[in-house]
Predicted model as a PDB file, atoms N, CA, C, CB and O in Angstrom, pLDDT in the B-factor column:
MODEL        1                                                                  
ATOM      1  N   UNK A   1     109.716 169.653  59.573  1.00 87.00           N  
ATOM      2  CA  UNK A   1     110.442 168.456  59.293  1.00 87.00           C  
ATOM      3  C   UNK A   1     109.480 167.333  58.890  1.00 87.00           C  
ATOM      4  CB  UNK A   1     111.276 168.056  60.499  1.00 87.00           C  
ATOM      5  O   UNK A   1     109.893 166.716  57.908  1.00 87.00           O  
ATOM      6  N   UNK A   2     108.294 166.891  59.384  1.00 87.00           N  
ATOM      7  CA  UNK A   2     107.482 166.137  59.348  1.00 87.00           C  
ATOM      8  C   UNK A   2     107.050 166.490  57.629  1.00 87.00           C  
ATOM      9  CB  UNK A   2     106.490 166.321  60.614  1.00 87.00           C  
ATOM     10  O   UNK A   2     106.863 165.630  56.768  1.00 87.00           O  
ATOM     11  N   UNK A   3     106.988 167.539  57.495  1.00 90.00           N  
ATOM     12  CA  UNK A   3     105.983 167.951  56.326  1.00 90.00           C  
ATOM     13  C   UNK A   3     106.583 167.634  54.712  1.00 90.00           C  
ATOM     14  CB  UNK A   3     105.690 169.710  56.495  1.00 90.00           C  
ATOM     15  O   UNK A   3     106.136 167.358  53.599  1.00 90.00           O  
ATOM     16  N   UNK A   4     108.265 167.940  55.578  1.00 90.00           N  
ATOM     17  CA  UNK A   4     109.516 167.689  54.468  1.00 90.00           C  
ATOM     18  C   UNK A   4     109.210 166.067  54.584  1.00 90.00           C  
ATOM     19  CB  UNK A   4     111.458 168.310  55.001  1.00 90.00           C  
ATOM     20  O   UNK A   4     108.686 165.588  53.579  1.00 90.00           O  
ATOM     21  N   UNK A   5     109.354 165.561  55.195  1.00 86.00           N  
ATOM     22  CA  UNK A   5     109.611 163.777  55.401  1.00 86.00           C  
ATOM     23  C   UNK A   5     108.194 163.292  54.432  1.00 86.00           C  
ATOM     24  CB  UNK A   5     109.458 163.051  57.587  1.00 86.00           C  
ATOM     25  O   UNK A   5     108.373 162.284  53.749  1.00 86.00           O  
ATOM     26  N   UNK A   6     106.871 163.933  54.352  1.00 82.00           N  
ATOM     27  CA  UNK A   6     106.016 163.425  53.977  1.00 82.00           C  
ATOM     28  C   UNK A   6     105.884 163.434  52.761  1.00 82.00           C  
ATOM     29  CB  UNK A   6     105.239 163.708  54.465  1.00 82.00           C  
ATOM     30  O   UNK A   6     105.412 162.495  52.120  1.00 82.00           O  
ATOM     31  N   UNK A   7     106.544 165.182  51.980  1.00 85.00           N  
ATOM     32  CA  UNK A   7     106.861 165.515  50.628  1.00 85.00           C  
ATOM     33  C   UNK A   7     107.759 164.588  50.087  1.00 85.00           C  
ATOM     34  CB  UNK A   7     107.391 166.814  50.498  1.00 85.00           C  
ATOM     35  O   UNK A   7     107.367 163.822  49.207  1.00 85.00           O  
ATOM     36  N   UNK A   8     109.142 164.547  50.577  1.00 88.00           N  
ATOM     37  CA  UNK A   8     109.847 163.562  49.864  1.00 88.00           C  
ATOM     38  C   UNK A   8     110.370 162.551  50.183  1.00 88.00           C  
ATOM     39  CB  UNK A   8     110.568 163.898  49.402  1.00 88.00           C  
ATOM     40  O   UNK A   8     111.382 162.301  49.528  1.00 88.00           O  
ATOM     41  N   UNK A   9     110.081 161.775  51.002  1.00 84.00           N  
ATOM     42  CA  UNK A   9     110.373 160.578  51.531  1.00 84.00           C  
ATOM     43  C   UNK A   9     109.700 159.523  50.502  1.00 84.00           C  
ATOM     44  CB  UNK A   9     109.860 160.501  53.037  1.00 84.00           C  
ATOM     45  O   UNK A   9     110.251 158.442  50.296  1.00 84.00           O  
ATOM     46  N   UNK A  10     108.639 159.834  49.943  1.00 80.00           N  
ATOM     47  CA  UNK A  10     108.392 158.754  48.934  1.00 80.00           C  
ATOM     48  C   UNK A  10     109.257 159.178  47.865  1.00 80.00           C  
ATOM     49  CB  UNK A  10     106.861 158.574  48.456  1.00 80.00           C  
ATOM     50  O   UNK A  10     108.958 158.417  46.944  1.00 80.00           O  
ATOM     51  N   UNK A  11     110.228 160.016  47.425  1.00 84.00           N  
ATOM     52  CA  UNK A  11     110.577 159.903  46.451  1.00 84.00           C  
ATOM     53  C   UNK A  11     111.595 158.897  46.055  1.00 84.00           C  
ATOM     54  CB  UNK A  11     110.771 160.880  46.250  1.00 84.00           C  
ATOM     55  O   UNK A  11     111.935 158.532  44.929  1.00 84.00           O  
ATOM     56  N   UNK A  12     112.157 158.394  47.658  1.00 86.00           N  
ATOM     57  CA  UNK A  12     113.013 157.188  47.567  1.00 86.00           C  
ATOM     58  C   UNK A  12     112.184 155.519  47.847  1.00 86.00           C  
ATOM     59  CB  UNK A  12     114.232 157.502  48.779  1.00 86.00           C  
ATOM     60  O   UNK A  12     112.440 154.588  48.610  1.00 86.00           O  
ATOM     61  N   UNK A  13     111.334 155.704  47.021  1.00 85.00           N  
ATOM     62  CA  UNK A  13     110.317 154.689  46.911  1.00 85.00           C  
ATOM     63  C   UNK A  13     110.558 153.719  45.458  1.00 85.00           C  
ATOM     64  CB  UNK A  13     108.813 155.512  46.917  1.00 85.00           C  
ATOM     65  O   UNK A  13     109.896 154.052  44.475  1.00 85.00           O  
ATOM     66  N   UNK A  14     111.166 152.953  45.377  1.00 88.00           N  
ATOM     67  CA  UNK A  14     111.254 152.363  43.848  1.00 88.00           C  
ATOM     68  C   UNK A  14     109.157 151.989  43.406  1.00 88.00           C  
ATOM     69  CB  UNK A  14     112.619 150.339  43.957  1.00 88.00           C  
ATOM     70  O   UNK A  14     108.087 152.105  44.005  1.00 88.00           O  
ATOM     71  N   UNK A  15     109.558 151.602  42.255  1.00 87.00           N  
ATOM     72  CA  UNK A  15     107.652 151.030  41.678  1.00 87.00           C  
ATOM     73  C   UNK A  15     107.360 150.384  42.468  1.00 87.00           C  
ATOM     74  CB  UNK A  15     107.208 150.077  40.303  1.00 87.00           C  
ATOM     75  O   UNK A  15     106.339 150.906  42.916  1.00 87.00           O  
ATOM     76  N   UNK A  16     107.632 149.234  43.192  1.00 87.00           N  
ATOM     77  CA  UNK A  16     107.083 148.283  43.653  1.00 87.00           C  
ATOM     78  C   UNK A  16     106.816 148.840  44.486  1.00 87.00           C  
ATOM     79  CB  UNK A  16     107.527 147.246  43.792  1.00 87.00           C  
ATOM     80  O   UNK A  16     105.640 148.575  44.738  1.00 87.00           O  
ATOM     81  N   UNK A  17     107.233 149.592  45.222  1.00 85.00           N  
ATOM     82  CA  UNK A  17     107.048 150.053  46.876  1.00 85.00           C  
ATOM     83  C   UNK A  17     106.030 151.008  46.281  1.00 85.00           C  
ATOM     84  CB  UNK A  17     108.574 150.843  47.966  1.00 85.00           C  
ATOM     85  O   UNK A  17     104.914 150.504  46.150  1.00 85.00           O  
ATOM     86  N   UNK A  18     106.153 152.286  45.886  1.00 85.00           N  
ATOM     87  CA  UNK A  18     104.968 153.033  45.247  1.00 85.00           C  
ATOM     88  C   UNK A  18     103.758 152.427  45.184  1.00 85.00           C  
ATOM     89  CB  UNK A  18     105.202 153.377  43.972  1.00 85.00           C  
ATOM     90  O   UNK A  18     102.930 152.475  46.094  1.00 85.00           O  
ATOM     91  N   UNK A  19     103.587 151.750  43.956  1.00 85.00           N  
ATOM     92  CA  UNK A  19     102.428 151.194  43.406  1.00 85.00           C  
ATOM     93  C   UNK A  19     101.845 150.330  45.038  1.00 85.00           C  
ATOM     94  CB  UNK A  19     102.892 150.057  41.816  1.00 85.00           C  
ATOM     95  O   UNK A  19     100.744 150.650  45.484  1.00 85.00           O  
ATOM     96  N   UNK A  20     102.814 149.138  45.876  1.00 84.00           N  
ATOM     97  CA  UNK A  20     101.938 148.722  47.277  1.00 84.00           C  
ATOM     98  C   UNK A  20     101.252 150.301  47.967  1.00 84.00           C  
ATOM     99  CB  UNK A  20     103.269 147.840  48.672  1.00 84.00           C  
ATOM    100  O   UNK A  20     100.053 150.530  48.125  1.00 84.00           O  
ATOM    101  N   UNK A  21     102.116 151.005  48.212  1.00 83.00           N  
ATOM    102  CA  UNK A  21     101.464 152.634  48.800  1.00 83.00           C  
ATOM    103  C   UNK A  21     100.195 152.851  48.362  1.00 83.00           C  
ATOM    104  CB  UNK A  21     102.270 154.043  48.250  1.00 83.00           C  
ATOM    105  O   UNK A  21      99.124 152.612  48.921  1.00 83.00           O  
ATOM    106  N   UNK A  22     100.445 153.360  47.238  1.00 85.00           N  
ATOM    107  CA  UNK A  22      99.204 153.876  46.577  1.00 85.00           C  
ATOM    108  C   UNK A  22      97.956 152.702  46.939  1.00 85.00           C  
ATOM    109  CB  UNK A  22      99.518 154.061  44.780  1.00 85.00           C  
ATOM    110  O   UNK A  22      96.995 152.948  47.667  1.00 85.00           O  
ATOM    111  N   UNK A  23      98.181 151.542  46.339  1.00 88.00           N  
ATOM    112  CA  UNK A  23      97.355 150.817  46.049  1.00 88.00           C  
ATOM    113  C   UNK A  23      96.249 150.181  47.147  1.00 88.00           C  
ATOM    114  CB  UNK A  23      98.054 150.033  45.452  1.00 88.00           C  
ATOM    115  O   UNK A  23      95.028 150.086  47.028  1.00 88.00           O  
ATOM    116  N   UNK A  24      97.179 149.756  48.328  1.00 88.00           N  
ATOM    117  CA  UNK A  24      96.673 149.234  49.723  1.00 88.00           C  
ATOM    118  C   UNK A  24      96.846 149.591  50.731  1.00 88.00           C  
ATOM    119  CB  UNK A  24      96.888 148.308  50.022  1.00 88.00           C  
ATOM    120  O   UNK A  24      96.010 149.471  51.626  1.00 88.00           O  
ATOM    121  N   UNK A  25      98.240 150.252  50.907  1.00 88.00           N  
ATOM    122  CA  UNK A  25      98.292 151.103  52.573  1.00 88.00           C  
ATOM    123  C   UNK A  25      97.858 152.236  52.546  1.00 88.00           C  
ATOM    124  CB  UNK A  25      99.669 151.393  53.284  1.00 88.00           C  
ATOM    125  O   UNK A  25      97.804 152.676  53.694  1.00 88.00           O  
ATOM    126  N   UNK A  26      97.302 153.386  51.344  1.00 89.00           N  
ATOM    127  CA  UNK A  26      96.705 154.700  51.656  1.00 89.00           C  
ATOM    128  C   UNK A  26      95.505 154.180  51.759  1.00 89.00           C  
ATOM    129  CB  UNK A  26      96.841 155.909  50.678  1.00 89.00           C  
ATOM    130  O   UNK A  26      94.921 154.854  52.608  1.00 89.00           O  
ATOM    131  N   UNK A  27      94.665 153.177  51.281  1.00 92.00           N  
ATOM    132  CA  UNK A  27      93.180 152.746  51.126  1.00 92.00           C  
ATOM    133  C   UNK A  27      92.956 152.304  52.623  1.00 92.00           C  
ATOM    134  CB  UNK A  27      92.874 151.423  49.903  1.00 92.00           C  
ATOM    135  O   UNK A  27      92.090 152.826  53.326  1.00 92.00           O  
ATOM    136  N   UNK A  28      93.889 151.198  53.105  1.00 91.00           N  
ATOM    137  CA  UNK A  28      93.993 150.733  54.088  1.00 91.00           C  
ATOM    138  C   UNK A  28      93.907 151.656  55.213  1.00 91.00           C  
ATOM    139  CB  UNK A  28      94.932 150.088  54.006  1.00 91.00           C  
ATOM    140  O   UNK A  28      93.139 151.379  56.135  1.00 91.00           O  
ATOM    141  N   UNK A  29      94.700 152.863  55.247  1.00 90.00           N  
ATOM    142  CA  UNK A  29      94.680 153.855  56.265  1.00 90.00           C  
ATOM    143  C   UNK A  29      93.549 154.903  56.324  1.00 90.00           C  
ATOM    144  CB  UNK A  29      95.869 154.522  56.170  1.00 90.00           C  
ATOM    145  O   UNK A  29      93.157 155.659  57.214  1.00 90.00           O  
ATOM    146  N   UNK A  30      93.306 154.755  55.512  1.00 92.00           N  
ATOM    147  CA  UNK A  30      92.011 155.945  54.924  1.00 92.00           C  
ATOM    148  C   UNK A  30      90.828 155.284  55.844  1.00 92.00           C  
ATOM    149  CB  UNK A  30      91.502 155.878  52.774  1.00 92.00           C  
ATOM    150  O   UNK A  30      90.223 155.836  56.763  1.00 92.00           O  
ATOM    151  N   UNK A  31      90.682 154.087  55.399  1.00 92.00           N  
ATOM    152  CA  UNK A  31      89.234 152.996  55.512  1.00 92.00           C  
ATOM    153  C   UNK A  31      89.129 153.081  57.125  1.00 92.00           C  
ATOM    154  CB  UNK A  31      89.500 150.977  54.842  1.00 92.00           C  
ATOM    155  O   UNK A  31      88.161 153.263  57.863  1.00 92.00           O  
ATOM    156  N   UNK A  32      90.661 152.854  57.411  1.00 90.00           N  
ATOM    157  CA  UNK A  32      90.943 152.181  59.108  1.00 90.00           C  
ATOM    158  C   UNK A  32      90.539 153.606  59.985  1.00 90.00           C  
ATOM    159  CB  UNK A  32      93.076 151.573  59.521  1.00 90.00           C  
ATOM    160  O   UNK A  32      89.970 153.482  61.070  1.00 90.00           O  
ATOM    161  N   UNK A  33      90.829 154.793  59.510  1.00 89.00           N  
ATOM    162  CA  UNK A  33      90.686 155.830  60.152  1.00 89.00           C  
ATOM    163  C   UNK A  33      89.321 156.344  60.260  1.00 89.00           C  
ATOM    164  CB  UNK A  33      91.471 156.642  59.678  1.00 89.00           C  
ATOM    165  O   UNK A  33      88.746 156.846  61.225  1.00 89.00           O  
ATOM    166  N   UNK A  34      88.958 156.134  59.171  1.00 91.00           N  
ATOM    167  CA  UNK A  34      87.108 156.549  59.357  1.00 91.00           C  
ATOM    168  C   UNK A  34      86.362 155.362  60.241  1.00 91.00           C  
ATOM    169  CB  UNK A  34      86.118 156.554  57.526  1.00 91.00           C  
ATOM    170  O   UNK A  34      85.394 155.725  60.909  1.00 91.00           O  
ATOM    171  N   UNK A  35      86.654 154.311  60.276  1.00 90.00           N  
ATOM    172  CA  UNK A  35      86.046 153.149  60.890  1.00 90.00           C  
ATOM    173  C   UNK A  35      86.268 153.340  62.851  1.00 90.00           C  
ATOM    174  CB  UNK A  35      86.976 151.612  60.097  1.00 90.00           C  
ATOM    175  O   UNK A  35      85.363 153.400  63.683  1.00 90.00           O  
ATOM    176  N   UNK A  36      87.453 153.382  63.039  1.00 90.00           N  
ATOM    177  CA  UNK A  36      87.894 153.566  64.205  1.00 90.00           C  
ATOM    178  C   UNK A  36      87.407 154.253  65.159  1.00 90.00           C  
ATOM    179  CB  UNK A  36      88.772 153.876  64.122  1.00 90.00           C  
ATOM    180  O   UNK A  36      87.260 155.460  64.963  1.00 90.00           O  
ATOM    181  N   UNK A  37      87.041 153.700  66.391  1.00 88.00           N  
ATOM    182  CA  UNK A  37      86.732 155.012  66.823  1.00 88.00           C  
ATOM    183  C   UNK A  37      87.754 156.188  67.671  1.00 88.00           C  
ATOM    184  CB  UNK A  37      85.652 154.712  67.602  1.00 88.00           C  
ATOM    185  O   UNK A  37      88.672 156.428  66.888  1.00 88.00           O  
ATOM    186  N   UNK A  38      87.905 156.819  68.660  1.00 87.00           N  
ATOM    187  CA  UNK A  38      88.996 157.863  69.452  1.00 87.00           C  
ATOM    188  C   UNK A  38      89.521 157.380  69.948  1.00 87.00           C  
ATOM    189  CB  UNK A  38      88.807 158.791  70.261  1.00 87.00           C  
ATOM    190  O   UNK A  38      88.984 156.861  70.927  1.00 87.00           O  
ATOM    191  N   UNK A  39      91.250 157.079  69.687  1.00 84.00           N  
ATOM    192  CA  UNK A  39      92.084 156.706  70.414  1.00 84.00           C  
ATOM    193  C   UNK A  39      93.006 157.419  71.364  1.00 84.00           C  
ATOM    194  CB  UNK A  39      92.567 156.181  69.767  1.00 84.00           C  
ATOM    195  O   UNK A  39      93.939 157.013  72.058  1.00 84.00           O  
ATOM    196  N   UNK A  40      92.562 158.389  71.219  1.00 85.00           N  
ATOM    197  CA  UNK A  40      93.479 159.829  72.544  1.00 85.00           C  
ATOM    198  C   UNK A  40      92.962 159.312  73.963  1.00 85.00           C  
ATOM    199  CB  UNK A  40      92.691 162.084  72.371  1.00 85.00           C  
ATOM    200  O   UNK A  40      93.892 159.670  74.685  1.00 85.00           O  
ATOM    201  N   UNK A  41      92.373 158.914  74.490  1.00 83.00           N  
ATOM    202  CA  UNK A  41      91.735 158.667  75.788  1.00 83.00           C  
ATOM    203  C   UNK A  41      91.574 157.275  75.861  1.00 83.00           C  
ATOM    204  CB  UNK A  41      90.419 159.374  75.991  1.00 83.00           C  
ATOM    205  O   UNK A  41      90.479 156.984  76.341  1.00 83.00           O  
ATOM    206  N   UNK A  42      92.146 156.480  75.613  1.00 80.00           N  
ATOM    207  CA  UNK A  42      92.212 155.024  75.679  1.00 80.00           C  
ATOM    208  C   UNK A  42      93.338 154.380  76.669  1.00 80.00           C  
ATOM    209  CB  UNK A  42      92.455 154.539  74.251  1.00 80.00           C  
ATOM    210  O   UNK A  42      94.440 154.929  76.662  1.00 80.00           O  
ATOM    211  N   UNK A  43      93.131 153.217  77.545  1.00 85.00           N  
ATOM    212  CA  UNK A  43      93.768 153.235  78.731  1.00 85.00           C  
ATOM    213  C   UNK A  43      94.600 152.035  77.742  1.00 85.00           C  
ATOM    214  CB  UNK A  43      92.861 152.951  80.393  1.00 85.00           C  
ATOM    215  O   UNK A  43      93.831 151.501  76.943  1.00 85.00           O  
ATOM    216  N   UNK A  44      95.482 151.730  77.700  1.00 83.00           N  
ATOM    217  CA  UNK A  44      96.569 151.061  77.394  1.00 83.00           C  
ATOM    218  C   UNK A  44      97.068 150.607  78.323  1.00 83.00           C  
ATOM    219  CB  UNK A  44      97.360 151.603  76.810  1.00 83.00           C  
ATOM    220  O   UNK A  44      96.689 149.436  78.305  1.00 83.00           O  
ATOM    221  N   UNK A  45      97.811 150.770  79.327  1.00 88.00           N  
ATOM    222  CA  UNK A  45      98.379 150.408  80.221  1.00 88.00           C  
ATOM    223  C   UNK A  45      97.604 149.817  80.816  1.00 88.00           C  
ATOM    224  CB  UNK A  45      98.939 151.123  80.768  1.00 88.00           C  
ATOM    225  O   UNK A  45      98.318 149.467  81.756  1.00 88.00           O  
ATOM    226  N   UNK A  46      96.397 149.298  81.074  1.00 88.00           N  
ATOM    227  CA  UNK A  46      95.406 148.275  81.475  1.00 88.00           C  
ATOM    228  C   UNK A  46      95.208 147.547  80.571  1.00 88.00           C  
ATOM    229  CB  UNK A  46      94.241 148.656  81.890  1.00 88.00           C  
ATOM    230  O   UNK A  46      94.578 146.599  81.039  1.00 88.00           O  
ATOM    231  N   UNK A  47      95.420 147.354  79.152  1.00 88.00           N  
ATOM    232  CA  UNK A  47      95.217 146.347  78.299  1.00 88.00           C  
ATOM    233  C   UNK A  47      96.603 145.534  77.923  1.00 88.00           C  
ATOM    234  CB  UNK A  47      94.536 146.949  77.107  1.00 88.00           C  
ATOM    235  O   UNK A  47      96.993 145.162  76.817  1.00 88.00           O  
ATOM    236  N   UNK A  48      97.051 145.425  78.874  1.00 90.00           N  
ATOM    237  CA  UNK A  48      98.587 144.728  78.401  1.00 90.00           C  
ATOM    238  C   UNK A  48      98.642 143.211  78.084  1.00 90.00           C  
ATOM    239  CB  UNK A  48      99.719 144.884  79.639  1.00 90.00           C  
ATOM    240  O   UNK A  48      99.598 142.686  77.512  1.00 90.00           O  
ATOM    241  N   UNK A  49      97.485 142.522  78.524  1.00 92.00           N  
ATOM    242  CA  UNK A  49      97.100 141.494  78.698  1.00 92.00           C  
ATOM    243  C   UNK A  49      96.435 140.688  77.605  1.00 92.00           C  
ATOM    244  CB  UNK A  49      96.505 141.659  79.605  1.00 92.00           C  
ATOM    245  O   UNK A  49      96.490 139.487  77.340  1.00 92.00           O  
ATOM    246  N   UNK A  50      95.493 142.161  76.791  1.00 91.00           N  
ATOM    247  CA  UNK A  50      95.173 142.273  75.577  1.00 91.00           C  
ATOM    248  C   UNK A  50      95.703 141.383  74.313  1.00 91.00           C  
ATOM    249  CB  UNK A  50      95.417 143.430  75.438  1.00 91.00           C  
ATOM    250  O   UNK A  50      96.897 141.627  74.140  1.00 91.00           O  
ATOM    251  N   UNK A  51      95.204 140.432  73.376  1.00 92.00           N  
ATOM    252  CA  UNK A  51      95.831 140.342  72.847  1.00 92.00           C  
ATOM    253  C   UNK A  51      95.792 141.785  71.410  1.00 92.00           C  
ATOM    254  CB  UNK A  51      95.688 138.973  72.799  1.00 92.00           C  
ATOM    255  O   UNK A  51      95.311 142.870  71.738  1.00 92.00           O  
ATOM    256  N   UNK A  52      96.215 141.637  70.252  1.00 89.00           N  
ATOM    257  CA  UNK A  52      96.518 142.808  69.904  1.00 89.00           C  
ATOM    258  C   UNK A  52      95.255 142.808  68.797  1.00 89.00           C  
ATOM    259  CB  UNK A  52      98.129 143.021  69.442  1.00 89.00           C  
ATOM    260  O   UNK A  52      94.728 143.894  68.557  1.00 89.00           O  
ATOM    261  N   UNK A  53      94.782 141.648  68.146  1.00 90.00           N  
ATOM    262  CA  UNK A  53      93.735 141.253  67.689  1.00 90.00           C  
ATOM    263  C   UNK A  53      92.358 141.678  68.205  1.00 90.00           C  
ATOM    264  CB  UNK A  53      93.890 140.117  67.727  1.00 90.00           C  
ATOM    265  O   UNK A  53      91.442 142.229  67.594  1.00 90.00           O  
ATOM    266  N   UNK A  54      92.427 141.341  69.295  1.00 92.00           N  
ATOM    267  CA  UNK A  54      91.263 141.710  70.245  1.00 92.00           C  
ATOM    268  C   UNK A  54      91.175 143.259  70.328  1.00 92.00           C  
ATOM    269  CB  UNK A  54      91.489 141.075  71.771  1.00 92.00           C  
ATOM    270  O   UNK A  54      90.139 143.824  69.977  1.00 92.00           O  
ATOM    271  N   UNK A  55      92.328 144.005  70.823  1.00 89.00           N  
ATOM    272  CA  UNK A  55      92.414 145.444  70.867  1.00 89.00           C  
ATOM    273  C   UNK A  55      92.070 145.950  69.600  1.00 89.00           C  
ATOM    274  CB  UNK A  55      93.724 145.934  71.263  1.00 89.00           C  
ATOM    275  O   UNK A  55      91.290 146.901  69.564  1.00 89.00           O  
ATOM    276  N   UNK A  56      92.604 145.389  68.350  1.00 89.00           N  
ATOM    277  CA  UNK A  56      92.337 146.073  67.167  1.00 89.00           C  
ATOM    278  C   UNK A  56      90.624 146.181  66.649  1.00 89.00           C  
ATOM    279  CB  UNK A  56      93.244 145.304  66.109  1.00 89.00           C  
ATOM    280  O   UNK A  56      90.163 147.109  65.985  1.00 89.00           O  
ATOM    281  N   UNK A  57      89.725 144.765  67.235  1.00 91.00           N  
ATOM    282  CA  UNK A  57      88.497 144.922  66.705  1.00 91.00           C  
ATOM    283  C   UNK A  57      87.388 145.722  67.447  1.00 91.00           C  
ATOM    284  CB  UNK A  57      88.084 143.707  66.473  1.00 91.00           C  
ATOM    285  O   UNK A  57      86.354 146.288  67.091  1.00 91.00           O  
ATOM    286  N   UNK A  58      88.269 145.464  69.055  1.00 89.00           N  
ATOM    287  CA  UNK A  58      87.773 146.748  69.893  1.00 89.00           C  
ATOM    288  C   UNK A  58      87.541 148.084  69.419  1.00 89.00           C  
ATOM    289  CB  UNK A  58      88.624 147.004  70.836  1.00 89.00           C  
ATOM    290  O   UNK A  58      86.460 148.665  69.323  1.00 89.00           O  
ATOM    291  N   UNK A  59      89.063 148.632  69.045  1.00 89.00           N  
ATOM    292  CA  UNK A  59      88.787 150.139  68.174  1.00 89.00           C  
ATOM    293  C   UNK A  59      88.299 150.183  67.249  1.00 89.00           C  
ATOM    294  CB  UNK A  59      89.684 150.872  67.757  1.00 89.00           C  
ATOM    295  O   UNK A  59      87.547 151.130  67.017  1.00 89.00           O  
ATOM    296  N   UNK A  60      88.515 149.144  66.279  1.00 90.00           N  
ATOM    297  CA  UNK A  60      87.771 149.169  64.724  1.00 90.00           C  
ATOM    298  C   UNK A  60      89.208 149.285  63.750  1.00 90.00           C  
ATOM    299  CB  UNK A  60      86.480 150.845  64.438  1.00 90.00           C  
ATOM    300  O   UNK A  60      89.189 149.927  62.700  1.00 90.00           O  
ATOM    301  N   UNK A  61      90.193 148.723  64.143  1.00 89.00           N  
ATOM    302  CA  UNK A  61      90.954 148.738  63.136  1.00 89.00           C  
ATOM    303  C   UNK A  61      91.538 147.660  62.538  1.00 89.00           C  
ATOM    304  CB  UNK A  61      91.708 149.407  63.371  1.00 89.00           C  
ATOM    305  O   UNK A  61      91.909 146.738  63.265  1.00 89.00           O  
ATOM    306  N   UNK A  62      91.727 147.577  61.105  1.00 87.00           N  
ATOM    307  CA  UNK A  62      91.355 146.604  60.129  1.00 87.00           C  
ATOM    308  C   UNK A  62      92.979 146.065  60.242  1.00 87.00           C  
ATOM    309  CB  UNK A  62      90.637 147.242  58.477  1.00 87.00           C  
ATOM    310  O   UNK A  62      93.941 146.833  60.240  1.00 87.00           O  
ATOM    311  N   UNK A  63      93.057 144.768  60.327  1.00 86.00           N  
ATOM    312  CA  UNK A  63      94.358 144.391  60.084  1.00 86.00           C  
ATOM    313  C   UNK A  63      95.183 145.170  58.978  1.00 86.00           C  
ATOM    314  CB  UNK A  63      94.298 143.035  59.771  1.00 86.00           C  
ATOM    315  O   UNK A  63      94.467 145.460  58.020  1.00 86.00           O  
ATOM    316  N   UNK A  64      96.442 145.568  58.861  1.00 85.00           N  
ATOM    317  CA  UNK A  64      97.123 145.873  57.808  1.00 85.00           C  
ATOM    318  C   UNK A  64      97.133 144.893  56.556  1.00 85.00           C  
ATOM    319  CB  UNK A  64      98.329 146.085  58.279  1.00 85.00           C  
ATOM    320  O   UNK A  64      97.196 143.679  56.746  1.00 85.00           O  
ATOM    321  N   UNK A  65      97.071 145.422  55.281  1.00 85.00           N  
ATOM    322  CA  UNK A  65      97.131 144.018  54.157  1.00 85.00           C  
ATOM    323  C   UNK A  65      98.127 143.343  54.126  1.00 85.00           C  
ATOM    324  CB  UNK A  65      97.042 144.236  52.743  1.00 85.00           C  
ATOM    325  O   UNK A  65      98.993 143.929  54.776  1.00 85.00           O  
ATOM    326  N   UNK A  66      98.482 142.446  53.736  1.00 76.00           N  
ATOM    327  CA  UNK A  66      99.519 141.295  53.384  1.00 76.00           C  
ATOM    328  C   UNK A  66      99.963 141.353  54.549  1.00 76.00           C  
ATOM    329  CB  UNK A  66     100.639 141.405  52.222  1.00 76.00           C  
ATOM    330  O   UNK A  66     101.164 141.086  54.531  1.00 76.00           O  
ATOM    331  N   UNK A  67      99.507 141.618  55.789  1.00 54.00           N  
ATOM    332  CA  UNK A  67     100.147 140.762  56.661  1.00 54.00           C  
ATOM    333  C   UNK A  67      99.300 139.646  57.976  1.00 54.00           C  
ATOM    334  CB  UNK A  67     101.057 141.799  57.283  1.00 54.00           C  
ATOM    335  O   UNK A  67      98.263 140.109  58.450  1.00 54.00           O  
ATOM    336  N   UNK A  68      99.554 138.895  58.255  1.00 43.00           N  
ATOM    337  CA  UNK A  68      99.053 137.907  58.449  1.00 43.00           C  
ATOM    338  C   UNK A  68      99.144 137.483  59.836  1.00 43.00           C  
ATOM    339  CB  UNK A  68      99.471 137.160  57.633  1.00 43.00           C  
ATOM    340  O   UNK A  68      99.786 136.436  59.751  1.00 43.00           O  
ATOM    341  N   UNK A  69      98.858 137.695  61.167  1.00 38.00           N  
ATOM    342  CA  UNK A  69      99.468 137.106  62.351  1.00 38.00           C  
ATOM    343  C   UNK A  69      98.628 135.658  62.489  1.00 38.00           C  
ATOM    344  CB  UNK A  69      99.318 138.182  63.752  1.00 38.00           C  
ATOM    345  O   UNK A  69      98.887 134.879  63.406  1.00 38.00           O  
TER     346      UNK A  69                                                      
ENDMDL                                                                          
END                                                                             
């Protein structure tokens, strides 16, 4: 099911949505994943306090583009 969702789920993607995909969230995810370090063993439930900023530069992950907190 996952594999189906990944094949054609972009096919209900108009251009605009496509072309953002392609252009900044696969780069974006690509970049963020090699940078990052292991998140399987990470205590969460002790970082609740965390803000989410802080947690993100902790692991190494890059804000998402166009969005802005």
């Amino acid at each position: 099911m996952c594999i189906l969702g990944a094949l054609f789920g972009p096919l209900r993607l108009n251009t605009r949505k496509w072309q953002l995909l392609t252009a900044e969230l696969i780069p974006w995810a690509v970049q963020s994943g090699r940078n990052a370090s292991c998140i399987l063993n990470f205590y969460y439930e002790k970082r609740w306090e965390q803000s989410v900023e802080s947690l993100r530069h902790e692991i190494g992950i890059f804000p998402p583009p166009g969005i802005h907190f």
